[in-house]
C-alpha positions in Angstrom: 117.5 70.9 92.8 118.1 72.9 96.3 121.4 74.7 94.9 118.9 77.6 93.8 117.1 78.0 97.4 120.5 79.4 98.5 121.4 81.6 95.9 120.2 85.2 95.2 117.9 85.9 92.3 118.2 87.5 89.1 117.2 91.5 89.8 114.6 91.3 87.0 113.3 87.9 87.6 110.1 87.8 85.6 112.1 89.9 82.2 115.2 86.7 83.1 112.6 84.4 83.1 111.0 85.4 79.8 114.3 85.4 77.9 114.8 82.4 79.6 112.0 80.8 77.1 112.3 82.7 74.5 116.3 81.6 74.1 116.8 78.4 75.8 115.8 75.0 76.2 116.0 75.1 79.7 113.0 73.1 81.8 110.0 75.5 83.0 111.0 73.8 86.5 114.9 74.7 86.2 114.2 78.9 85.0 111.5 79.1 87.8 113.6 77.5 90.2 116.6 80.1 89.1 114.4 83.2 89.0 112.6 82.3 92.1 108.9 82.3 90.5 106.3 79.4 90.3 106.6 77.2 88.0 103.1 78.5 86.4 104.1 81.4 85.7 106.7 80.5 83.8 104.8 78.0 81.5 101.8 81.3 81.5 104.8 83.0 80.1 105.5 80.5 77.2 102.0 80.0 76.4 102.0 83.9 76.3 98.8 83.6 78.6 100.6 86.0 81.7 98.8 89.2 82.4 101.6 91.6 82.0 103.7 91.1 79.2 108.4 91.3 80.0 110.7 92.4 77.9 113.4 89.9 78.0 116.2 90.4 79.9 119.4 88.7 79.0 121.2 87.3 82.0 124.3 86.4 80.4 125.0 89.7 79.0 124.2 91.0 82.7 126.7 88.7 83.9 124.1 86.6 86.3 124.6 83.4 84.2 127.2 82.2 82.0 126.5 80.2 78.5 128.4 77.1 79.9 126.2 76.9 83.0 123.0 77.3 80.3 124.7 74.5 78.4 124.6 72.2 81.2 121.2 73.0 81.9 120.3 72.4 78.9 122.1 69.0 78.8 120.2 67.8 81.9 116.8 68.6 83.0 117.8 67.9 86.9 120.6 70.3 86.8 120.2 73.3 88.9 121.5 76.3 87.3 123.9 78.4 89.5 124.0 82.7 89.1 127.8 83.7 88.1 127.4 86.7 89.6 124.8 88.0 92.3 123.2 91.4 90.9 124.1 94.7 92.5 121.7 96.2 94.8 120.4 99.1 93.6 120.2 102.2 96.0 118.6 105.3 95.5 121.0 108.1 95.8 120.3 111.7 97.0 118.1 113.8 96.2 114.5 115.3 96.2 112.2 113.7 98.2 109.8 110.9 95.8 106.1 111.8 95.8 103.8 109.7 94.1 101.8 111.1 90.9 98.7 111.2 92.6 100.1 113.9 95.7 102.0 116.0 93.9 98.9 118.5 93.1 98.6 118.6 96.7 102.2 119.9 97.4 101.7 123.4 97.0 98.8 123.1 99.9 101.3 121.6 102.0 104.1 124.6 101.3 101.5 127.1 101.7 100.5 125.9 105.3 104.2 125.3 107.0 104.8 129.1 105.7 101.8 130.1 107.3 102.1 128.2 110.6 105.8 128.2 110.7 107.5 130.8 109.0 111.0 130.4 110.9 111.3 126.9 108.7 113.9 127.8 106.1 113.3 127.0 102.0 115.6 124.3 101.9 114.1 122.8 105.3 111.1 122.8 103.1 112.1 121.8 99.8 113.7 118.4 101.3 111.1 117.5 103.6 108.0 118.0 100.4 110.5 117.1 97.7 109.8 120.3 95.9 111.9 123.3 94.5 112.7 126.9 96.0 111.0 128.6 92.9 107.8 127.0 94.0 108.1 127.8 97.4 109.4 131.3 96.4 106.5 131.7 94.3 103.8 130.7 96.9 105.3 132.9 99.1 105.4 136.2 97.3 102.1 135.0 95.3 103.0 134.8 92.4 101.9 131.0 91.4 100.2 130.3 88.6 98.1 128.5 90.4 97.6 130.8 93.3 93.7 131.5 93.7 93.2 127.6 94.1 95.9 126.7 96.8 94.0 125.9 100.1 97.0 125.9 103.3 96.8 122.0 104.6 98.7 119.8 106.6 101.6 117.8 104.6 100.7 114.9 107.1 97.4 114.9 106.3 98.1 115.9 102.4 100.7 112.4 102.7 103.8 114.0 101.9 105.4 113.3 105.1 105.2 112.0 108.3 104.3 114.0 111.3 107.5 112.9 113.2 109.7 114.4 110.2 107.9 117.5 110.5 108.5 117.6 114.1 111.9 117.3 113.8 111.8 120.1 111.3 110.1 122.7 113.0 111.8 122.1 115.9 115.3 122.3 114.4 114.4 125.7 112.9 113.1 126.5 116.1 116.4 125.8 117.9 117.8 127.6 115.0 115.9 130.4 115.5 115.9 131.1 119.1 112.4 130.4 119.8 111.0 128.3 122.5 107.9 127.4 123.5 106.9 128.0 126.6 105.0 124.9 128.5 102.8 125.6 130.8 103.2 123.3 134.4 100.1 121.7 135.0 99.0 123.8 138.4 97.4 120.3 140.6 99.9 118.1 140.2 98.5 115.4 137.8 101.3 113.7 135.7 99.2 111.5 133.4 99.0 110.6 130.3 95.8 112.1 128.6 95.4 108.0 127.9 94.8 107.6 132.0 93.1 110.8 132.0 90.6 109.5 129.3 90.2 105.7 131.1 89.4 108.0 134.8 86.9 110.1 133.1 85.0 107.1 131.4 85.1 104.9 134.5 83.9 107.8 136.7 81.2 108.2 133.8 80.3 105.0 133.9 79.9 104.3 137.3 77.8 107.6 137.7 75.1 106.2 135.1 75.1 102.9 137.3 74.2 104.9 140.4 71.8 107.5 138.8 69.9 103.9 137.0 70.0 102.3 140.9 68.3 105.7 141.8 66.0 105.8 139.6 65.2 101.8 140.2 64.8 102.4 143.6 62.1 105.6 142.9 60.2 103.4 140.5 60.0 101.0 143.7 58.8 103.0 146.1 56.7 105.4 143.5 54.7 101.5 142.7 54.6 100.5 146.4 53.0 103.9 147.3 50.6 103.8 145.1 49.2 100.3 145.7 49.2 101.6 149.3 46.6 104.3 148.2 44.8 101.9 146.2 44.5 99.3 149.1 43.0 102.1 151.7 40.8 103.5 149.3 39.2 100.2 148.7 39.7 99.1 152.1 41.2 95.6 151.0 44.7 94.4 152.3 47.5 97.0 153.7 50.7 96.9 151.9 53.5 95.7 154.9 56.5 98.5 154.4 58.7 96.2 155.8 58.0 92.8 154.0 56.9 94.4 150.9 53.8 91.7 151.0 50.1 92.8 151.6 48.5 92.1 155.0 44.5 91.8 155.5 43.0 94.8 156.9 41.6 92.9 160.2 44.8 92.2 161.0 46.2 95.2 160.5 43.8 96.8 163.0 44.5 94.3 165.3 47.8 95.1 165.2 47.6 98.5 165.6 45.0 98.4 168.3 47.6 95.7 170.1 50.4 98.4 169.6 47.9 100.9 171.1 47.8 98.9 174.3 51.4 98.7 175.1 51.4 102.0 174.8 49.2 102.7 177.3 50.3 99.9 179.1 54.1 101.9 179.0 
């Protein structure tokens, strides 16, 4: 039964399958196999245990399957069914932009803030990239909403109701339209990168500045401890603390020395 892995499936698959049971005597294994489902699901469809319950869709009046091609089904249990007729892909055709239920509160916040930041954008510029009407817009505009006193101006990006390369595109159209161009400003030493390389130097610089200032400050702990168990070892007259070695020396021999050093001086 591989004839069905090559064929397209029914355009309502789960409603097929259902009316599938309900009117044939076709195998669980043959209707999943035709409306590309598991084969669980079908048998959780005739036990009327599936979660969401399908109208049945009849795909011999749809044309997808013929009564002959049931019939031999029917007949044999290892027969894989084959569609008569591949369903028509269904395209959405013009129109208004699709907002879901839950953003379409938001859209006069969006209309509000592109006529507030760019007023050159035209009504129907507006009304296809939201999905909305020109009354609305015309009403938010002169003020006249019912629903004035509560619309906060907000980004459509942010609100969801588009994306922020389609509003690009649409301000910069009514831009061109318009005449108006923005003026960009050279950058004055030269630099040509990215604010990405521009980030990665800063933190690098930053970074290796706090490993210098926490060598400084290693290196001021150091010789803040040596000094001070230099003053400790002459005010108790024990061993000297050897600057060079870092190790302590006994105070005999350490007059020694100096009184040795002493001597070739005088001896120079």
């Amino acid at each position: 039964m591989a004839q069905a892995n090559t064929q397209p499936k029914p355009l309502m698959p789960h409603a097929t399958a259902t009316w599938l049971v309900d009117h044939t005597g076709l195998s669980f294994e043959q209707i999943a196999e035709f409306c590309g489902l598991h084969i669980l699901e079908v048998q959780a469809m005739a036990d009327d245990l599936a979660g969401s319950k399908y109208t049945g869709r009849d795909p011999v009046h749809a044309g997808e399957l013929t009564l002959e091609e049931i019939e031999k089904g029917q007949a044999d249990s290892e027969y894989s069914l084959k569609m008569h007729k591949a369903p028509v892909e269904v395209t959405r055709t013009k129109g208004p932009r699709y907002t879901p239920v839950s953003k379409r509160q938001d859209k006069p916040d969006g209309i509000a803030w592109i006529l507030r930041n760019h007023p050159e954008v035209s009504d129907a510029q507006i009304s296809k990239l939201i999905g909305t009407t020109r009354n609305t817009i015309g009403a938010i505009r002169e003020r006249t909403h019912w629903n004035i006193q509560n619309i906060q101006p907000k980004d459509p990006v942010t609100l969801g109701l588009c994306s922020q390369r389609e509003l690009d595109a649409v301000v910069a159209k009514a831009a061109k339209r318009a005449g108006i161009t923005e003026e960009v400003e050279a950058p004055t030493d030269g630099d040509t990168r990215s604010d990405k390389d521009k980030l990665i130097e800063e933190l690098r610089a930053e970074r290796e500045a706090n490993v210098k200032a926490a060598a400084e400050a290693a290196q001021e702990a150091e010789a803040e401890a040596w000094l001070a168990a230099k003053r400790e070892a002459e005010a108790s007259g024990a061993d000297t603390i050897d600057p060079e070695s870092g190790f302590s020396t006994p105070a005999a021999e350490s007059e020694s020395e100096s009184e040795d050093e002493e001597a070739e001086a005088d001896k120079a």
